[in-house]
C-alpha positions as CSV (number, residue, x, y, z in Angstrom):
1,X,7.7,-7.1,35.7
2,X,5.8,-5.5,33.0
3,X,5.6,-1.7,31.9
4,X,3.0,-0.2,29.1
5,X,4.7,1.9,26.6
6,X,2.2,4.7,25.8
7,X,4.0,5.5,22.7
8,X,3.9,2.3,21.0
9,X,0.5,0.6,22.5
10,X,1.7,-2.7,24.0
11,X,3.0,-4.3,26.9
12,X,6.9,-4.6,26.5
13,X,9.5,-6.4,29.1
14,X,11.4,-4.0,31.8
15,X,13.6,-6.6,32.9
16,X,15.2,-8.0,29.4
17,X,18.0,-9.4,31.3
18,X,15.3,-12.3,32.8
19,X,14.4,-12.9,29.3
20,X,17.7,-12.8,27.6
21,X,18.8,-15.8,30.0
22,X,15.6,-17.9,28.9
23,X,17.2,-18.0,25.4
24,X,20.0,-20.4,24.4
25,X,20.9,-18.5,20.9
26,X,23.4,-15.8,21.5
27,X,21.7,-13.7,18.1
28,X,18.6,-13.9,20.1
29,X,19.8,-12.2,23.2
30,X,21.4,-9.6,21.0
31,X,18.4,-9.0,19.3
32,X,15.6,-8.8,21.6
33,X,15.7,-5.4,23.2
34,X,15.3,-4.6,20.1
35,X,12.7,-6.8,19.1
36,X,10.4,-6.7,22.2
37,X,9.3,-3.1,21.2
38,X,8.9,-3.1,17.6
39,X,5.8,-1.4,16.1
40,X,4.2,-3.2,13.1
41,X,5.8,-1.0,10.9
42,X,9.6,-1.2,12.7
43,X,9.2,-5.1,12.2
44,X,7.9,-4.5,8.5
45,X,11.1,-2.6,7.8
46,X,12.4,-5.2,9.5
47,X,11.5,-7.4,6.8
48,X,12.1,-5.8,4.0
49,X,15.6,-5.4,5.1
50,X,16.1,-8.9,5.4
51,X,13.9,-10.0,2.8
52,X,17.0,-10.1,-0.1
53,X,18.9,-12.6,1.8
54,X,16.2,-14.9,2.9
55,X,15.8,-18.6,1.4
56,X,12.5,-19.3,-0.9
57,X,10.3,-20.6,2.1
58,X,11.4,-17.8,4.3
59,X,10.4,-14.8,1.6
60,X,6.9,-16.9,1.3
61,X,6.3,-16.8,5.1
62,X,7.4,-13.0,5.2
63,X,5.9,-11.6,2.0
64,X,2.7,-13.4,3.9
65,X,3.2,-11.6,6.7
66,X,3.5,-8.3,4.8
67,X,0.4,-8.5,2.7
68,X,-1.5,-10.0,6.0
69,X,-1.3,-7.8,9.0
70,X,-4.3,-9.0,10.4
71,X,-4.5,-12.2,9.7
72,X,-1.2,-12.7,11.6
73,X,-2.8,-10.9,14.6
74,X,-5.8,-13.3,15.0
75,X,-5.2,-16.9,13.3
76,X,-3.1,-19.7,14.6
77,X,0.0,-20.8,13.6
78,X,-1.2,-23.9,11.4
79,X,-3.8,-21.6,9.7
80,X,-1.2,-19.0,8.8
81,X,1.4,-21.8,7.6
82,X,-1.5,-23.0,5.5
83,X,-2.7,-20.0,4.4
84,X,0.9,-19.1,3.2
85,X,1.9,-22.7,2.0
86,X,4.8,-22.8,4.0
87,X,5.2,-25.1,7.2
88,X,4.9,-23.6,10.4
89,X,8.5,-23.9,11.8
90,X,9.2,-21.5,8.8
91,X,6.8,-18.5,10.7
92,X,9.0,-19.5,13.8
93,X,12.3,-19.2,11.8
94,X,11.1,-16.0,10.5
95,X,10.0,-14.5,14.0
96,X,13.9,-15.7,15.1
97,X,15.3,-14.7,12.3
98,X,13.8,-11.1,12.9
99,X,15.0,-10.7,16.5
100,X,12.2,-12.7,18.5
101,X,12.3,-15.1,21.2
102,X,9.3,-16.8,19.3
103,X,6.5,-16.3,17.4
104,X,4.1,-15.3,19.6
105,X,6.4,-12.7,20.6
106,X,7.1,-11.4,16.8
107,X,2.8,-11.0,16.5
108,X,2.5,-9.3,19.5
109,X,2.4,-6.1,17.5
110,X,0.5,-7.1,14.8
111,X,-2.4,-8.2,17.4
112,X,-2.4,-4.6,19.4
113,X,-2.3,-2.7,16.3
114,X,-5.5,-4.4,15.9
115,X,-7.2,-4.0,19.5
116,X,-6.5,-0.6,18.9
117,X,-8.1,0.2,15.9
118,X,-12.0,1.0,15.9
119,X,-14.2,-1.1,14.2
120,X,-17.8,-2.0,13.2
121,X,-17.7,-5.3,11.9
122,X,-21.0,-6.7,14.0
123,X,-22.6,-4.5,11.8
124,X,-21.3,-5.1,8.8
125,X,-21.5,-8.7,9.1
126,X,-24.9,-8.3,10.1
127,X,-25.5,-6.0,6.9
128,X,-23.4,-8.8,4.7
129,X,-25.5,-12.1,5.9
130,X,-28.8,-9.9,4.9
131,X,-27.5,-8.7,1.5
132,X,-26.5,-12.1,0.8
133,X,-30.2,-13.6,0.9
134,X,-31.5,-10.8,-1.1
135,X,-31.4,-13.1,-3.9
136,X,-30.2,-16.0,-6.0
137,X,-27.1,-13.9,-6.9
138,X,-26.7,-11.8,-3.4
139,X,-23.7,-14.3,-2.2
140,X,-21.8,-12.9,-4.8
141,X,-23.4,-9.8,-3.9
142,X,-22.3,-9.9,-0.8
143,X,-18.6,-11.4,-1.4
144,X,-18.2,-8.9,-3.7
145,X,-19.0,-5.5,-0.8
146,X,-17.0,-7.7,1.6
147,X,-13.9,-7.4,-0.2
148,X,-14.5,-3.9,-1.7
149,X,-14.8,-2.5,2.2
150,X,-11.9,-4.6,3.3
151,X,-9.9,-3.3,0.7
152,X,-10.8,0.0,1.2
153,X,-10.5,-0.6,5.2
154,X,-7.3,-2.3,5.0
155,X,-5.7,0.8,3.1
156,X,-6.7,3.8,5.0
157,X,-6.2,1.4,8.1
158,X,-2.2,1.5,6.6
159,X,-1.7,4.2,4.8
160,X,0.6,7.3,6.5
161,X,-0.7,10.6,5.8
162,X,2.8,11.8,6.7
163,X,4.1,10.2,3.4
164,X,1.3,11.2,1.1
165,X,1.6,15.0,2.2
166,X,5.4,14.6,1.5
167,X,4.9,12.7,-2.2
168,X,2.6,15.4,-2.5
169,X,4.8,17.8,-2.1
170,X,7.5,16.1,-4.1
171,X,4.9,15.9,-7.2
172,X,4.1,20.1,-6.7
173,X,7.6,21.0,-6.8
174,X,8.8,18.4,-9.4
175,X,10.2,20.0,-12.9
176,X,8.0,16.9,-14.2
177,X,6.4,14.3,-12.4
178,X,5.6,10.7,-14.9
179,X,3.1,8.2,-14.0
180,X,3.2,5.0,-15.4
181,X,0.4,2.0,-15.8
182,X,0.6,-0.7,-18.4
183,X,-2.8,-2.8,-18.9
184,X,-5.5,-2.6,-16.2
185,X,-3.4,0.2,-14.3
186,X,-2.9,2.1,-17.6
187,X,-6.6,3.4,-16.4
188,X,-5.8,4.5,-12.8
189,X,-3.0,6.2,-14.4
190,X,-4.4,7.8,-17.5
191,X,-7.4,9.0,-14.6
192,X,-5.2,10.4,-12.1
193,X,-3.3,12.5,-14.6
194,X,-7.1,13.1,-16.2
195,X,-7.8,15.0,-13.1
196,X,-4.3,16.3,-11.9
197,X,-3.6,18.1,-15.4
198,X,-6.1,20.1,-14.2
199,X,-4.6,21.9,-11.9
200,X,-1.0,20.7,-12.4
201,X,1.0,21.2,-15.8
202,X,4.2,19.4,-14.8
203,X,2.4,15.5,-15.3
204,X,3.1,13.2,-17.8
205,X,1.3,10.3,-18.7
206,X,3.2,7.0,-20.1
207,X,3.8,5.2,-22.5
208,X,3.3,7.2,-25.6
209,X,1.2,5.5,-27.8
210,X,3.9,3.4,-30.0
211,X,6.6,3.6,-27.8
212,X,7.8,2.0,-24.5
213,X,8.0,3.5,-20.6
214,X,11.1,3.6,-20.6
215,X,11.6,5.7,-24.4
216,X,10.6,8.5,-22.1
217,X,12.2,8.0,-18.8
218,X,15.1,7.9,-20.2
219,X,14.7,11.6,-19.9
220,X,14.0,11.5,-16.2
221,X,16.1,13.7,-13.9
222,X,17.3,14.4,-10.2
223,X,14.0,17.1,-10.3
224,X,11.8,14.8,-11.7
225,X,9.0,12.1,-10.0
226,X,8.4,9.0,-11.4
227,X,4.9,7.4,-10.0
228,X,4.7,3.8,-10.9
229,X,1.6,1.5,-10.8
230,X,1.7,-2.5,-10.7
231,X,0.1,-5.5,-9.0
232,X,0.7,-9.1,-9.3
233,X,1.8,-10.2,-11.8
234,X,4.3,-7.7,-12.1
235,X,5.1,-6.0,-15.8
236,X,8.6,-6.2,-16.5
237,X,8.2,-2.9,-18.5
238,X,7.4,-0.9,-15.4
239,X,10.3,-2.5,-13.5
240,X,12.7,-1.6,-15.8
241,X,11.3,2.1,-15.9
242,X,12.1,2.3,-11.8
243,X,15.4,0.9,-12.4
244,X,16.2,3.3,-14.8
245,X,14.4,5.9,-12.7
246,X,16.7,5.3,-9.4
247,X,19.7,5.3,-12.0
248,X,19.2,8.6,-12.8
249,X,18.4,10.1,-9.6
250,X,14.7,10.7,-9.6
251,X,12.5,10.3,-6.9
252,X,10.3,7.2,-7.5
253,X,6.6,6.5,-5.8
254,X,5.4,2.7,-5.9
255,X,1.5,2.0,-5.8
256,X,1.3,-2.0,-5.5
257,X,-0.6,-5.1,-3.5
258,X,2.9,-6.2,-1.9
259,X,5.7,-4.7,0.2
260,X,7.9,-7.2,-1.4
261,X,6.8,-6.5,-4.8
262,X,9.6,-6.0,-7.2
263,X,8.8,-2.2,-7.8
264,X,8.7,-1.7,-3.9
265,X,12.5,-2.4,-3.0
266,X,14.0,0.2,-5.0
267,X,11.4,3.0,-4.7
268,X,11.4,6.2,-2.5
269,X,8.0,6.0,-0.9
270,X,5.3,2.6,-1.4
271,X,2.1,2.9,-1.1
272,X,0.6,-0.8,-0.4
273,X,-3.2,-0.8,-1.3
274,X,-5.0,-4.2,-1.5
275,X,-6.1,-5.7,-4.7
276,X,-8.5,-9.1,-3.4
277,X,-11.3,-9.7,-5.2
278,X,-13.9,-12.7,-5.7
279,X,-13.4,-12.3,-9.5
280,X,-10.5,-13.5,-11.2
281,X,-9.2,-9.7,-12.1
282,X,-7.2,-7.8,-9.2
283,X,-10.0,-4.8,-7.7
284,X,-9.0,-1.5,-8.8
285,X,-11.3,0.0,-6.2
286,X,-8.4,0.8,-2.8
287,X,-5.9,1.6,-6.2
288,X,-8.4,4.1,-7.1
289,X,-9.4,5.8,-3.7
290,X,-5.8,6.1,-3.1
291,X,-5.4,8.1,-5.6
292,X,-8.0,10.5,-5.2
293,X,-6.6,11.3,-2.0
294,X,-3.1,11.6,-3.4
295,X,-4.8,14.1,-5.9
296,X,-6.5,15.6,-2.9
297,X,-3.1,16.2,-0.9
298,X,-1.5,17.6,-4.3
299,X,-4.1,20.3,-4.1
300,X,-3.7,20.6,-0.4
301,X,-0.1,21.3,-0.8
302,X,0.0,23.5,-4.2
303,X,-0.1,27.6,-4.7
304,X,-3.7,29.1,-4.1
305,X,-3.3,30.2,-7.5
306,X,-4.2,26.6,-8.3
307,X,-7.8,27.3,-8.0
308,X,-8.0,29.6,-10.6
309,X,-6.4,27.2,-12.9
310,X,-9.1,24.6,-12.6
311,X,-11.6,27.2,-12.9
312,X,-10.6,28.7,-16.1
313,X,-10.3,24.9,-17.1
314,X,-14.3,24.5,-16.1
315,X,-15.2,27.7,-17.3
316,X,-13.0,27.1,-21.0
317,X,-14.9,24.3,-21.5
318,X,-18.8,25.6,-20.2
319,X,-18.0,28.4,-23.0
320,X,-17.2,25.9,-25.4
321,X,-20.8,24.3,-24.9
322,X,-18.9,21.1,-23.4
323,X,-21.6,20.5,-20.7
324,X,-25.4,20.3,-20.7
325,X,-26.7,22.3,-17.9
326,X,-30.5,22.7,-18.4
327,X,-32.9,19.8,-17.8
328,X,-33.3,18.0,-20.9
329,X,-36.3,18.9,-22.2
330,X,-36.5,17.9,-25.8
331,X,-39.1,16.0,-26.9
């Protein structure tokens, strides 16, 4: 006997004593009234809580899992297992491990939350196969707007706006709020305080020039937000900066490609946003859009008297001759 759980979107078991009889592990039968009616994000945290205990193979098969909702929705044991490198008794060791009878059990989530999103792909894959034979370089072409609207997909797909309106508010009230991005993050983070120092006068972009993260978070305080930006590989600079960060009490906001990302464990909020790319450089594109909403949820959340702050910073700068506004003329 089956009954539909209209808060969580899937079919769960009424009768878990049936079940728990089935299963010859007594962990198991503890576990699976609990398990049966997980949502994809109760069996991430899930993970993540386990995750510091598990053996080498099992952290592969679950930081897979974690970086590839969807994937583990629609593909086959043996293609995840490959996929991930890992055998495919280690997927069933993980779904156990976690609270399941087995493993189709532990993707039962992951495959609603899919059936009940709304999609488009016919199009898109119709749209993809024409840009490809646009020309001798329009499979690349095409690779290259398959991943971008994936990535961008993916992260709106798994993004709560209930965490970025409460970072947001975090950042608004914050005595000082210090964003740090080392190499090709050093530009989504020099951008978004670009743009933010425009109506906010609390950020702080790191490092100085000549000096390290942590020279300066070593000022960090219990009123204080530290935003942090890294991808794989991870900089050991910006670890040590979060560390540092949770020592002395400050709030901490992780923007990275991995739940199980070294930054991720010890911060406040994480924000995963995917990275994949046909080129051999991580895509700073979902990074990016991220954190223009982030920005846009800051302004959402701040004093109305924000607006007249980024006008007088337009205005300051049109009466300083800063922009060209008349067509362009000269000869």
């Amino acid at each position: 006997m089956f009954g539909i759980d209209k808060n969580k979107w899937y079919i769960c078991s009424v009768n878990l004593e049936t079940e728990k009889n089935v299963l010859s592990t007594p962990r198991l039968s503890g576990c699976l009234e609990r398990a049966c009616c997980m949502t994809v994000e109760e069996v991430r945290n899930k993970i993540l809580a386990e995750f510091p205990a598990m053996s080498p193979q099992l952290r592969r098969a679950a930081q897979y899992v974690l970086d590839n909702p969807n994937g583990v929705a629609v593909s086959s044991i043996r293609k995840l297992s490959e996929a991930a490198g890992i055998k495919p008794n280690t997927l069933v060791r993980l779904a156990r491990i976690l609270g399941f009878a087995g493993f189709e059990e532990f993707r039962q989530p992951f495959r609603d939350s899919v059936t009940g999103a709304v999609d488009s792909f016919p199009d898109r894959a119709r749209w993809l196969q024409a840009l490809a034979k646009f020309n001798s370089h329009g499979q690349l072409y095409s690779q290259m707007a398959a991943a971008s609207l994936a990535n961008i997909e993916q992260l709106f797909s798994n993004t709560s706006t209930d965490q970025l309106r409460a970072v947001a508010k975090r950042i608004v009230k914050a005595r000082n709020t210090m964003i740090v991005g080392l190499g090709s993050c050093y530009a989504l983070a020099y951008s978004f305080w670009y743009v933010g120092r425009m109506a906010l006068d609390n950020l702080v972009l790191l490092p100085n020039h000549g000096s390290l993260p942590v020279d300066d978070v070593a000022r960090i305080g219990k009123q204080d937000v530290l935003i942090v930006i890294s991808f794989n590989p991870y900089r050991t600079e910006v670890i040590q900066s979060v560390q540092l960060a949770k020592r002395q009490g400050a709030t901490v906001v992780a923007i990275t490609d991995s739940q199980a990302a070294p930054i991720a464990f010890q911060a406040d909020y994480v924000f995963v946003s995917p990275t994949r790319t046909p080129q051999f450089f991580p895509s700073t594109q979902a990074p990016s859009a991220l954190l223009e909403t982030l920005l846009a949820f800051i302004i959402g959340e701040s004093d109305p008297k924000v607006i007249d702050r980024i006008n007088s910073f337009h205005r300051r700068r049109q009466d300083m001759g800063a922009y060209r506004e008349e067509p362009f003329l000269d000869s």
